[in-house]
NUFI-387062 format. One record per atom (N, C-alpha, C): residue in one letter; x, y, z. Coordinates in steps of 0.02 Angstrom, whole numbers, plus 50000, padded with zeros to 5 digits. Layout:
! NUFI-387062
AXYZ
...
END
This chain:
! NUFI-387062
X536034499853989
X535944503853929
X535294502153894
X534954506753880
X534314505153825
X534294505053767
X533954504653742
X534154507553624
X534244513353620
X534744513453576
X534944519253537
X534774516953466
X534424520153441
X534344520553381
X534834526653319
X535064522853293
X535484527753231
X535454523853144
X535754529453145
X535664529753080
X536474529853032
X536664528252971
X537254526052932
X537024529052863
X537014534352839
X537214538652787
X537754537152733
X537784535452690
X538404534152640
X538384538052582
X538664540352551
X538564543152470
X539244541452420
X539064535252402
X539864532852367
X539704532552295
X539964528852253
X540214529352187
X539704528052141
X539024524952152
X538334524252106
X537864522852154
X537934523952204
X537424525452262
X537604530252314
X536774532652349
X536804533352411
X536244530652464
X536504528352506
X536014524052549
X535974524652604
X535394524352652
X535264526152742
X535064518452765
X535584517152803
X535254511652867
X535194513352923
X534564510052950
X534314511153038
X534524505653076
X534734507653112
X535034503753168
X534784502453235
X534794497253254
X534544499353350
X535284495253375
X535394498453427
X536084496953461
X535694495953550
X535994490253563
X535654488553643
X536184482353660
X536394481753704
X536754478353757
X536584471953751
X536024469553748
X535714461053730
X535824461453662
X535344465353611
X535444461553559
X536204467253490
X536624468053530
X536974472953526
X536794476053448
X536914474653388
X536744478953333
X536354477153283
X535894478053264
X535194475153254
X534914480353177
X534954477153095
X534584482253043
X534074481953055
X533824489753068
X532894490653050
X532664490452982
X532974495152945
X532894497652861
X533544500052840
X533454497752796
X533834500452727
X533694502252656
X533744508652647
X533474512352571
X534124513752535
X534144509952478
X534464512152438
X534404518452378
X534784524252355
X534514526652306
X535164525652244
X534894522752161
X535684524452100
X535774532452111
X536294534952130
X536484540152101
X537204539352069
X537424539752036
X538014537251990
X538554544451989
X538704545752055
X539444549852060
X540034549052031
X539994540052042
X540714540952008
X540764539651920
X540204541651882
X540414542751811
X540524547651798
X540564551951821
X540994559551788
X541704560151821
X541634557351881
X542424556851939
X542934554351890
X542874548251884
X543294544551853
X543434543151800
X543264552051768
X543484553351712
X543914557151727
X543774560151786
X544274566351813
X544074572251807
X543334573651807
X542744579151806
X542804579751875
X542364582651884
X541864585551926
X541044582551937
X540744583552004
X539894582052010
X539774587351959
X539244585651900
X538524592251871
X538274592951931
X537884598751911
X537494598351953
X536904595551942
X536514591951907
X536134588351889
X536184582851953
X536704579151959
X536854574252012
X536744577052089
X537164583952095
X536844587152147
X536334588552171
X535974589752128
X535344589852136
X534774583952181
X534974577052134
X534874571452130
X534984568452218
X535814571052234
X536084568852292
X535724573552346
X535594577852352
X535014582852385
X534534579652409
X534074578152341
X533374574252346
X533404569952413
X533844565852388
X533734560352411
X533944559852492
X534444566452506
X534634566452592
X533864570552612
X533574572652577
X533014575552614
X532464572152622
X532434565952572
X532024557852599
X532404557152647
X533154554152676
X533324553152710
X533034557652770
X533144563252788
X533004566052864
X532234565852881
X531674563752826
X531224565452826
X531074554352851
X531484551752831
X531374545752864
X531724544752936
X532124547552956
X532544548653018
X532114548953084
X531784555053042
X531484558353080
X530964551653108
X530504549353062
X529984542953053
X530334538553130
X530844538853110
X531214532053154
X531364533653235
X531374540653222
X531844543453286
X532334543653297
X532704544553251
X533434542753287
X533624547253310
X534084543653367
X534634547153408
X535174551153383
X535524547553367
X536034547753330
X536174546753252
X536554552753210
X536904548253148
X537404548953133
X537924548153080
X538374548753045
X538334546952963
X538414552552936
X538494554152872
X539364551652838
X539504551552786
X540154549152743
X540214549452666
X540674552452658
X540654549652578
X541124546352547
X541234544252492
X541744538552486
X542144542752442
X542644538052423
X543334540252385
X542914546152321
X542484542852290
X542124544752206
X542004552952226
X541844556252271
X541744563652304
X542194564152316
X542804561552365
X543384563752368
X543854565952309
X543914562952272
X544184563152201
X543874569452139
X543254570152165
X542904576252120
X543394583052108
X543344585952058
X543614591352065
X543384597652102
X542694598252084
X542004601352142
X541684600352216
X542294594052245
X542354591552304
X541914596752346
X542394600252386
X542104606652429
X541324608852398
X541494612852323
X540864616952342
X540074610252347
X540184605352302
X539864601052323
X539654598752396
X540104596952430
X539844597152498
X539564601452555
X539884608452520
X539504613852545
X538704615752520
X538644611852463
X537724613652453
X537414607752482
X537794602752491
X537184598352512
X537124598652572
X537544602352622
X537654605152695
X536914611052699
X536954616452651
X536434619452657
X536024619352633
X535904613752577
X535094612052571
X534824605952613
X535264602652619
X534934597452686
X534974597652741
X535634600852769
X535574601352825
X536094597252868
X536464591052818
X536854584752832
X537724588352811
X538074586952863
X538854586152861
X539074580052812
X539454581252772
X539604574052738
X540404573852770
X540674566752795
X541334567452802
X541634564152765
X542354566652743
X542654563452676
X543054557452706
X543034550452646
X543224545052669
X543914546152622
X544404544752641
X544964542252601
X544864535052578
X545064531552516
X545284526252511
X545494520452577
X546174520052590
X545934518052665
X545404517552727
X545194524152732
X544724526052789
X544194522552756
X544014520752712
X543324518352666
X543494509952704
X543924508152676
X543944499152681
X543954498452746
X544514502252784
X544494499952866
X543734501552899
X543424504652880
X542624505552928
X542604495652905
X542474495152838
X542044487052830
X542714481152876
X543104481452841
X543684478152899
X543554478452960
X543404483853006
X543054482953069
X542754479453083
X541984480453034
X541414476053061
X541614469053069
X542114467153009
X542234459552989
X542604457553043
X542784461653077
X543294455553149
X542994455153207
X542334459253192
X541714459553232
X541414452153224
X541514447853164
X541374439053181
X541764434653201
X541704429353235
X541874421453260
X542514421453225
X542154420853131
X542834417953112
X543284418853062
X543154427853079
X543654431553046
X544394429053062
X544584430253143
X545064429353157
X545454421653179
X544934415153163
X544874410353156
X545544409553093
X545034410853012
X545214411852965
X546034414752956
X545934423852969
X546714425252989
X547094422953014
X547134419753053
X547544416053089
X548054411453069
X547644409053022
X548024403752978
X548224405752918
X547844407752859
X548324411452816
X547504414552777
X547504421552754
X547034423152725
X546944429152684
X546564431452615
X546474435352600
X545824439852607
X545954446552651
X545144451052633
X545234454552591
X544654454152553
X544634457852499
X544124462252490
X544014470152481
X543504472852489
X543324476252422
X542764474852385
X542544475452314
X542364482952310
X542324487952297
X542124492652289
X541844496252218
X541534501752209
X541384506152138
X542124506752095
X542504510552146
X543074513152094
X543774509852117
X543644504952178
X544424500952197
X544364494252226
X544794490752210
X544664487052263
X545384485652297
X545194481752367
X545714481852424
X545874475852452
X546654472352454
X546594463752461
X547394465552520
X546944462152575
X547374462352643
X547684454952636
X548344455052653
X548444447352666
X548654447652738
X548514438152764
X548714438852817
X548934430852818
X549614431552853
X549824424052885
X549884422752944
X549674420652951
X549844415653027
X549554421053072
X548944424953068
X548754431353119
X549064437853089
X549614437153045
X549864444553056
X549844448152993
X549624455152977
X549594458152901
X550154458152847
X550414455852801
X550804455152783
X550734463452725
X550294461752705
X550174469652665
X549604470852631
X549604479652627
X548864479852606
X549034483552557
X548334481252483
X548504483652415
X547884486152376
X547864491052335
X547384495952331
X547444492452255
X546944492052187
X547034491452148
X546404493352110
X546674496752041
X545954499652020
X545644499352003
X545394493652017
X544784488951978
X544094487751999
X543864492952026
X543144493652061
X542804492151992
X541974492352016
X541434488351965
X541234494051922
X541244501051957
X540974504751924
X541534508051884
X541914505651891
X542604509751837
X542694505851779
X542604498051805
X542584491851750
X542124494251692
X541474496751703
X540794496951679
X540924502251643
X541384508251668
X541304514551641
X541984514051559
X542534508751590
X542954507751531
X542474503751479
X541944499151504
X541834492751434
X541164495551440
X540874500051427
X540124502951420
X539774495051394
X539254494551388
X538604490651350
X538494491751304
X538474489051241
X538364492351164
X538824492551149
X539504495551151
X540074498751144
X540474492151104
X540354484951115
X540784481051086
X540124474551086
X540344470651044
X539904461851051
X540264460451122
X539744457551176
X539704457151218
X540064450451241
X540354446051206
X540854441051208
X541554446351228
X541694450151174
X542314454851152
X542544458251237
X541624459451250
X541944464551323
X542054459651368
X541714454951384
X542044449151425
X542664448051419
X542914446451350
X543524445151368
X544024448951377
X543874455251361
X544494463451374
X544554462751446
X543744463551495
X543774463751556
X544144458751596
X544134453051570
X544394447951600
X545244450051590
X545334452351535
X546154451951533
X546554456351588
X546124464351563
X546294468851614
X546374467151692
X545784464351714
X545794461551767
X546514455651800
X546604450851759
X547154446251760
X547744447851768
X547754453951723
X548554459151734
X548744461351774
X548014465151800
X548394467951874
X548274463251924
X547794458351946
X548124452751985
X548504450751975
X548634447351925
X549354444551913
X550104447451947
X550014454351947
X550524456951938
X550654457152037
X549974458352045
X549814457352141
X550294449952159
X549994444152128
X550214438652137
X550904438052133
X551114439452089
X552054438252091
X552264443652136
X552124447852175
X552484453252203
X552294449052253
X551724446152281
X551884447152359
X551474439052376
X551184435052336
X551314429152347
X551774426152327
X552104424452289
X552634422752281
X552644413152306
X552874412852363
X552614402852385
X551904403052419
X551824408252437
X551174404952476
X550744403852433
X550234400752507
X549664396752457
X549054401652539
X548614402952516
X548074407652553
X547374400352564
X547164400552620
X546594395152644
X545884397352623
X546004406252652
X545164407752644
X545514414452604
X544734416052591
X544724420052548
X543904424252581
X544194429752616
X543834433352635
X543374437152598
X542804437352552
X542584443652521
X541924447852526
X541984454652521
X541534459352534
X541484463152483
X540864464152462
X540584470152419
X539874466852375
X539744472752344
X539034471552317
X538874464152291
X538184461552275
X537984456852264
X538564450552292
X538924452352339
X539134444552365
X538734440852421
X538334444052440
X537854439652493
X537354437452450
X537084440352410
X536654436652366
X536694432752326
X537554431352273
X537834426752264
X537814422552295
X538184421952350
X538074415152407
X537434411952408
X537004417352427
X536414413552455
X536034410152385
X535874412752321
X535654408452268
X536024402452245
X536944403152259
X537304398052248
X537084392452280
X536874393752335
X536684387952414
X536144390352435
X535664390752460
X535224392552535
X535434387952584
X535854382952584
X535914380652627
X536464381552684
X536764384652662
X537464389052697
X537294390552779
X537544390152795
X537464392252894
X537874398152900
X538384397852876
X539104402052890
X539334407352854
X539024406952781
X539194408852707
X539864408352683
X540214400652698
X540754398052676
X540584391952640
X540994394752585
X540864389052539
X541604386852487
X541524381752453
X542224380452426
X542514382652395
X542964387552348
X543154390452323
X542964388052235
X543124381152238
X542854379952154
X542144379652141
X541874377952186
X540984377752199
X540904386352175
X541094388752214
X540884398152186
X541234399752113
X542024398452091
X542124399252027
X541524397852005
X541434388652010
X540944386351936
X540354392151931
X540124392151992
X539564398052001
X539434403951958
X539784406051969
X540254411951945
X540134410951849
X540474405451836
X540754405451774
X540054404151747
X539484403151784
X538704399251754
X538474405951746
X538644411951774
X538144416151775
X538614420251722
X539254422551719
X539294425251654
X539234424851607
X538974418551580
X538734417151517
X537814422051507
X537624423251561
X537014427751565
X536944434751560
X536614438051524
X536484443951525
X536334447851596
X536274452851598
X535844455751643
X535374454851668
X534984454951624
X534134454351656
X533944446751704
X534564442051644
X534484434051668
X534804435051742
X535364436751742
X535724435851803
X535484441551857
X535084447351853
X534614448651900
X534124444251929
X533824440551871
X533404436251902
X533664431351952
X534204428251928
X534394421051949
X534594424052032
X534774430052047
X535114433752102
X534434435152142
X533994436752118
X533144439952146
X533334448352149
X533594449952097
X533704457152105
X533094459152083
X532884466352097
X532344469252074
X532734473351987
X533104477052001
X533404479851950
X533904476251901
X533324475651841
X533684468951799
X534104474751744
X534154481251741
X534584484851696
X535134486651730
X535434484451800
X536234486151819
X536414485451793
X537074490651760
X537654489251728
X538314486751755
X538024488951827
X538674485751879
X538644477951891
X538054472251855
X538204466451878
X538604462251846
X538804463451760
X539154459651726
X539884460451773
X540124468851775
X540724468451787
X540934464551873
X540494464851891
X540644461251982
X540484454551970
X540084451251930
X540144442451921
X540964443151899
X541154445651842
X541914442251794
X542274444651870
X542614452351903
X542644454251953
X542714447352000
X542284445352022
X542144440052091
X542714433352039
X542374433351998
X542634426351975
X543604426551960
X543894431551943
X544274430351928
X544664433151989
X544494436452051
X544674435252132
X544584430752139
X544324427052140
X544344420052172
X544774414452140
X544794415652073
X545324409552031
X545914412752046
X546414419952038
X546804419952050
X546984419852128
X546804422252168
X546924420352246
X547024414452257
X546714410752226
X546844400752238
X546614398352309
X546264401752327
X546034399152406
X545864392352411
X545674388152465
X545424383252497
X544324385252465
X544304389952528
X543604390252541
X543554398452535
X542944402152542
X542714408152528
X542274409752568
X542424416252629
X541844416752662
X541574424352634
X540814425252649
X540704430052639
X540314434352702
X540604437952728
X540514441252788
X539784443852786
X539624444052731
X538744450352726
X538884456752755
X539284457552761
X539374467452791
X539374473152723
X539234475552755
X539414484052679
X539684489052739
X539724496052694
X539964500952745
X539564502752791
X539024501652799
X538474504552828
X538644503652906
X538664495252876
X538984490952948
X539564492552987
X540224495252952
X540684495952961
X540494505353012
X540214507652980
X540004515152981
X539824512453064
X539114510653076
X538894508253146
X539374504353186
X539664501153169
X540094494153217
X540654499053242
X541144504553199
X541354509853229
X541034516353282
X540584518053284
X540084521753293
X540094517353386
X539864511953395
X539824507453432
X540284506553486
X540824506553446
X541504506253476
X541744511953499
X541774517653482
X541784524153501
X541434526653568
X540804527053572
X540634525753586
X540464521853666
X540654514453661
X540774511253709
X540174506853739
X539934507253678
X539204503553678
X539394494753686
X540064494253638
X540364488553630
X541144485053626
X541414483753640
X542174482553661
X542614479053595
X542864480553563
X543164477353521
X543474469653514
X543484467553475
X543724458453497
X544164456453472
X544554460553412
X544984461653390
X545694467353419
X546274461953405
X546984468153392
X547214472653353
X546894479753344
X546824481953270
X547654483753277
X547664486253350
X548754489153346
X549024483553326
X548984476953340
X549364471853300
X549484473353246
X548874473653226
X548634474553129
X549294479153099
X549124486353137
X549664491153119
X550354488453122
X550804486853183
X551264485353183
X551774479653147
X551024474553136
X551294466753088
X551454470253012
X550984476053018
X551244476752941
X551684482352942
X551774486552994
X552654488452973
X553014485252995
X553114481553019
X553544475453010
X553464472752951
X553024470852905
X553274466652850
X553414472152805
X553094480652802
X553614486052748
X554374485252757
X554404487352845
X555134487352842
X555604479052824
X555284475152846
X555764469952800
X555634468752717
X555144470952690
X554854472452622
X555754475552588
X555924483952627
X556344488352643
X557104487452669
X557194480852670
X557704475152708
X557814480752767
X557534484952818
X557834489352852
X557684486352913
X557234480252937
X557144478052983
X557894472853039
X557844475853080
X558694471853142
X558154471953187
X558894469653235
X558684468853329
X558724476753322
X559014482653317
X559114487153318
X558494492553324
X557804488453272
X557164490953266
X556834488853323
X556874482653352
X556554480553430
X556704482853477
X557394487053483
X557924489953532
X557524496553522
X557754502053468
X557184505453470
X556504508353482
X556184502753452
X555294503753491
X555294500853570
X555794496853598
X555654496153673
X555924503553711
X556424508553679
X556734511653725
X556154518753694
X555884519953644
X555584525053632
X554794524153660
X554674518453687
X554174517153708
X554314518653784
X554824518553819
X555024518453896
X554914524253899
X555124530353869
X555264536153865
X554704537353870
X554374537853834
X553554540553804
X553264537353865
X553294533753889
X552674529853973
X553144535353999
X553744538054017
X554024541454079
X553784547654088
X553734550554019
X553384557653988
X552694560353986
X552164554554005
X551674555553997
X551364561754016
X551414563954078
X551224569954115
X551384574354061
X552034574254047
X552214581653991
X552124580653938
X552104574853904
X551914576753829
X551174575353827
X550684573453868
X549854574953884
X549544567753805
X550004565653777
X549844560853723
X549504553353760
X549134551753711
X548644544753720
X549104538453693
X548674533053698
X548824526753682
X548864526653594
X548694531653534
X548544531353497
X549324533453456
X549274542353503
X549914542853488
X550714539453484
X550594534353533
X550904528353562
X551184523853508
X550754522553476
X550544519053420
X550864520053340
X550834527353341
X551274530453278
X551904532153309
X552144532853368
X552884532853372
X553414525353369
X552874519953383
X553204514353373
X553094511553293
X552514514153269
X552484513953191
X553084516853166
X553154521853174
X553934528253168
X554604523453165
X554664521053234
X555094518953250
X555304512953200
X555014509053192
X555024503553152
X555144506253074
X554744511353081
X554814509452977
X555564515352979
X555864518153028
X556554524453025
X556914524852966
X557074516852951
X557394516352931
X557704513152849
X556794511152836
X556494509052765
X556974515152705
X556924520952724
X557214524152630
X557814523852638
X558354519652666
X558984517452662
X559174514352596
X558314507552576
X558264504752532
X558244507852465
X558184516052444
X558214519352389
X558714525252397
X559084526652458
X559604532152446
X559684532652531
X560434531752549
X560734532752601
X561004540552606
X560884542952571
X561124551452568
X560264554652581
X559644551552554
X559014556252566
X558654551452594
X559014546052628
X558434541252676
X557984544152709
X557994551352740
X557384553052761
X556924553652736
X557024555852696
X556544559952649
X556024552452606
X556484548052564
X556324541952553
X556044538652586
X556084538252651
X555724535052701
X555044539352712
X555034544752702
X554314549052701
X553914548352643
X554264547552575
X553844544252523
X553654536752509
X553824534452548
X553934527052567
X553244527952600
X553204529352645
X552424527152718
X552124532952705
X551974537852650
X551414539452627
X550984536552539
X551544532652534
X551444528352468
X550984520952492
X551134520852554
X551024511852575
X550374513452613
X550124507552587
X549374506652644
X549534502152721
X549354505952749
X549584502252824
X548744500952886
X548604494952867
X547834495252874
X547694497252952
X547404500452975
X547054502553032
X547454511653040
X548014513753004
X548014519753004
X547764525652942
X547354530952971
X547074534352928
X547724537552888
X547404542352830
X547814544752793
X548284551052830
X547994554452859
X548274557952920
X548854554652962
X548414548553004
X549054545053040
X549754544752991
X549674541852932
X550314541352907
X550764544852879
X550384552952883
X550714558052873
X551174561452943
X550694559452983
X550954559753070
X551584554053054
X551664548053055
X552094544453061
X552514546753028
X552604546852960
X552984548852881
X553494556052913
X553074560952950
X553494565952966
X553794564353032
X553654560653071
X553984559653141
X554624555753103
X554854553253072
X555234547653048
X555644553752982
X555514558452965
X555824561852919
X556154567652990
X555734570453018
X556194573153072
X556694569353131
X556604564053129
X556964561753166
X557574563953141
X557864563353082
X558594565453082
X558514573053027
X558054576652983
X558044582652981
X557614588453019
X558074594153024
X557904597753087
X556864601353066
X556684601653120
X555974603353120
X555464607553070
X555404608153027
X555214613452991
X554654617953021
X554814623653023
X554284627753056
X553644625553030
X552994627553078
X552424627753080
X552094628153010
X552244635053010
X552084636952928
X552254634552855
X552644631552875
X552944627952806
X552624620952800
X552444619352832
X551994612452845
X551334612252850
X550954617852851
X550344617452886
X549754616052833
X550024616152782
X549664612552722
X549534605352742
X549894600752750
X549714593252771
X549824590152850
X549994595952881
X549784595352962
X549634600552997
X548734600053047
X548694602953070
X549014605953134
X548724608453174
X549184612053230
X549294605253280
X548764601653307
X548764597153348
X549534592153322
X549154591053249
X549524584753220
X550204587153218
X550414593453221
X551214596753211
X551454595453280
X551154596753335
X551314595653409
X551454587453441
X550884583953379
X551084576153402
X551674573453345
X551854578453300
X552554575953260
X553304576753305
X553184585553325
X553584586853373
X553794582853418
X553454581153449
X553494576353529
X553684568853503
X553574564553464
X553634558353455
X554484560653416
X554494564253378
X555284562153342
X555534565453382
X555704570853425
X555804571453505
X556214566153550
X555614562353546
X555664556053588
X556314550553549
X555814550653466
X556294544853457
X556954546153426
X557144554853417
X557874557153411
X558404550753475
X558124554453537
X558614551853619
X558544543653600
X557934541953585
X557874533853596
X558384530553540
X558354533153477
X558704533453419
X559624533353420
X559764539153466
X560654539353496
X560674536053553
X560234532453587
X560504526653642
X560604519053610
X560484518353546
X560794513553503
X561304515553446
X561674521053457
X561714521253382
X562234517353336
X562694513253396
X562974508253367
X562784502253351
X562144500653363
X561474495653322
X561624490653359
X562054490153405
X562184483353468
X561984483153523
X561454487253542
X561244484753609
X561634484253655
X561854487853662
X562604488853728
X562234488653790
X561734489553821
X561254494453865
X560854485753890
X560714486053966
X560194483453971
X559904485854030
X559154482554070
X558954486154113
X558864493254122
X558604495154073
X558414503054049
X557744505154092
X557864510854135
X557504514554163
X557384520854145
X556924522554148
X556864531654130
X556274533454179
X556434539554229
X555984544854252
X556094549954263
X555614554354255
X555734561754283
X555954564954346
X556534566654351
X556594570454409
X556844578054408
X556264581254424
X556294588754403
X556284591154337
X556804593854323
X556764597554237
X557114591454205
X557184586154229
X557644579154191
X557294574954184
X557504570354119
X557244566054102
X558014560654108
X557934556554169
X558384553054175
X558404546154155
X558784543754118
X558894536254104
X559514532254110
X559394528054136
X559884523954189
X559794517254149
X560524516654139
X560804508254079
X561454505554129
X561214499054128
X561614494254144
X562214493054081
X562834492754065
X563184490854022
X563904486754016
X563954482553992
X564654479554001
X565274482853924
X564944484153895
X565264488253837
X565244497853838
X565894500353810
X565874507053825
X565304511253781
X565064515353811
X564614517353769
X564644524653735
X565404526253747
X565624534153696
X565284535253655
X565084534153602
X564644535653543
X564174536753556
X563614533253600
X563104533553605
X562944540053673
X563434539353702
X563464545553739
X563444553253714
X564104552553655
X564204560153615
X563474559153586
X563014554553532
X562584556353487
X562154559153539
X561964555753606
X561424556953638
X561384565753643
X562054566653655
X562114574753674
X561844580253623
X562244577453560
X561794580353498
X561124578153491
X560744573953502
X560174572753472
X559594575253543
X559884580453617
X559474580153636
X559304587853650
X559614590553589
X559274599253587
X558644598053564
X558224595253532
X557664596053504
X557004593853568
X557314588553609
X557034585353675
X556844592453723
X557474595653718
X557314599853775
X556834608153739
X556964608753674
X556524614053663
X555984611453651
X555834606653643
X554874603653639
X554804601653709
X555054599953734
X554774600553840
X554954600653864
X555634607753866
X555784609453911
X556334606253969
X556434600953956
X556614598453988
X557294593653957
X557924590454018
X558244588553992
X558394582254007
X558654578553936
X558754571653953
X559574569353974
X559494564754021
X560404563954050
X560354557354041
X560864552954042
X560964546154017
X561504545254099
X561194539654140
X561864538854182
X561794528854179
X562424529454178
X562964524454159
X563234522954210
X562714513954200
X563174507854263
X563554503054223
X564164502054245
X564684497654230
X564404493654256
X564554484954211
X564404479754227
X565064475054224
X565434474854252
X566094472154222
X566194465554225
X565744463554257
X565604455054241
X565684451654159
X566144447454155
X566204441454086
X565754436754099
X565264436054067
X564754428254055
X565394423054024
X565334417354051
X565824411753993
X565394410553935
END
């Protein structure tokens, strides 16, 4: 492979910015440049406006520096994005439709999720990300209008939490001027405390977290004025408080300097020092690494991977599955019954492949499915489906987009109500995504009535196709009537989505173990 040169487009919540990239096999991903431009989207957003067009304008300009430096560079390749602060606009669309035809650039919309998982990528893209995870850890990703704190123990996600405390929303509640500048320190600090706080008792509870993963603006430059001497950009957790606590006693202009910022009038730096500082005191970590990534990185390191420029080094399906596993026990809905499940809806789905034409991805949300079935039990045994669909479109489940969990959310609501036509749905699933709902709760209806007495009666489970059948063959020492009648009911929906039919044949095992 030779260089590819590309390019990383962003337009988020008080910026938009282009990085160049060279991508090559030796020195695999490599910054050329990076231009930043302020454009401040998200102060009218997050009021719950709309872009002026004044800003439009502004955001124009500046993609037409962009192609006009592209061009300079050569690139191959790019990808454009915008973050939550455009998503949230009320002028969303027609906005993205003018800057389509005055520049020339596609913008694609980031969800909340889809925003953090690009930088999450890059980060397991190092040594000792998964070093760190492994043992017990928090990532935390700083953003304009949110921020996002993954936990993880022992390797596995325990849960992911959205909270709304980005820098530029901080800035936009405690303006400058607006109060004596002691007064706003300490409002910000409280606000802030509350809703960690409130993070902390829900879901730490005994633990105690080692590292403390963090990403977002001015944290590489923090580090590096805290230390130059850093190798790793890990450092002790009270070493960065004190840090921390030295520089909010400084204004702006001071604490631009002390940072080597060029722009000593940000309004975004007071609120990301208090921000950083009071992540780090309440998390209680050991040590603090700081990855140095932004989205840009995350934007390319995906790009890469796609691609196939570069192989991933990370388990992102782990990722998914550790954390429905910890919703559904969150949900007390987790048994052997849920492992019994995802092994037999998973057999099915490898037997089916030819006919249901689905990937490793789709794979992925039927055992997501499978696992969380049974979560809205925990708020109503009469509308558990349904509860269970507001359940896993309420929850962040890191490595699935907002889509996926609408894919999952409805595979797991049809599993036990009947299909809703096309049309009645086609507001939040497209045609594809209706065909991969079909087929997975399909699947995990039959997989679903070969347990339905939650005991595992069954072992040595086979399933293949022979002819218009989908045959599956169980070893059993217990009778399996029930699970026989449900199978029968639950496999009209099997055979009008492919045609085909499923039969259950039944080996007696009449052997007693002592």
């Amino acid at each position: 492979m030779g260089v590819t040169t590309f390019a990383a487009i962003y337009v988020g919540s008080y910026e938009v910015s282009l990085k160049i990239f060279e991508i090559s096999e030796k020195r695999k991903i490599r910054t050329v440049d990076f231009i930043r431009s302020r454009v401040e989207l998200g102060k009218d957003v997050f009021h719950g406006g709309g872009v002026g067009y004044e800003l439009v304008d502004d955001v124009c300009d500046v993609m037409l520096e962009f192609c006009g430096i592209m061009d300079g560079y050569r690139v191959d390749a790019y990808e454009a994005y915008a973050g939550p602060a455009l998503y949230h606009a009320a002028n969303c669309l027609f906005v993205l439709d003018q800057i389509e035809r005055r520049t020339g650039i596609r913008l694609k919309l980031l969800r909340n999720s889809e925003h953090r998982f690009l930088s999450y990528k890059c980060a397991t893209s190092k040594p000792e990300f998964d070093r760190m995870t492994g043992e017990s850890a928090a990532f935390v990703n700083v953003g304009g209008g949110e921020l996002q704190i993954t936990l993880f123990v022992h390797g596995a996600v325990l849960t992911t939490q959205h909270l709304v405390l980005g820098t530029m929303r901080l800035a936009q509640l405690f303006p400058n001027g607006s109060m004596r500048p002691e007064h706003m320190r300490k409002q910000m600090k409280e606000l802030i405390d509350k809703e960690m706080s409130v993070f902390k008792a829900q879901y730490y509870q005994n633990r105690t977290i080692k590292y403390l993963i963090l990403t977002g603006d001015y944290s590489t430059e923090i580090m590096r004025c805290m230390d130059k001497n850093l190798d790793n950009m890990t450092v002790d957790a009270e070493k960065l408080s004190g840090y921390l606590k030295h520089l909010e006693k400084k204004d702006n202009e001071q604490i631009a300097e002390a940072l080597g910022l060029s722009d000593d009038s940000d309004r975004l730096l007071i609120p990301s020092i208090i921000l950083y500082r009071r992540i780090v005191e309440t998390l209680s970590a050991d040590a603090v690494w700081v990855p140095g990534i932004d989205i840009s990185d995350g934007i390319v390191y995906d790009y890469a991977l796609r691609h196939r420029y570069m192989k991933p080094v990370h388990d992102f399906e782990k990722d998914v599955l550790s954390a429905a596993h910890s919703l559904s026990q969150r949900y007390m809905s987790y048994s052997p019954h849920i492992d019994a499940l995802v092994e037999m809806s998973s057999l099915i789905y490898d037997a089916m492949k030819k006919t249901h034409g689905m990937g490793k991805h789709e794979k992925l949300l039927l055992q997501t499915a499978a696992i969380l079935h049974d979560c809205g039990k925990y708020v109503s045994f009469a509308n558990a489906p349904q509860c269970a669909y507001d359940i896993i479109l309420a929850s962040e489940i890191m490595g699935l987009s907002h889509l996926d969990r609408v894919i999952v959310a409805s595979i797991v609501k049809y599993n036990t109500y009947p299909l809703a036509p096309y049309e009645q749905v086609s507001d939040v699933l497209d045609r594809d995504s209706y065909l991969i709902v079909a087929k997975c709760a399909a699947v995990l209806r039959v997989a679903n009535a070969m347990d339905r007495s939650h005991k595992q009666k069954f072992k040595n489970v086979r399933a293949v196709r022979k002819g218009k059948q989908l045959v599956i063959s169980v070893e059993t020492s217990d009778g399996m009537m029930l699970e026989k009648t449900m199978f029968d009911t639950k496999a009209g929906m099997f055979e009008d989505v492919f045609s085909m039919q499923p039969v259950v044949k039944e080996k007696r095992n009449y052997h007693v173990s002592e």
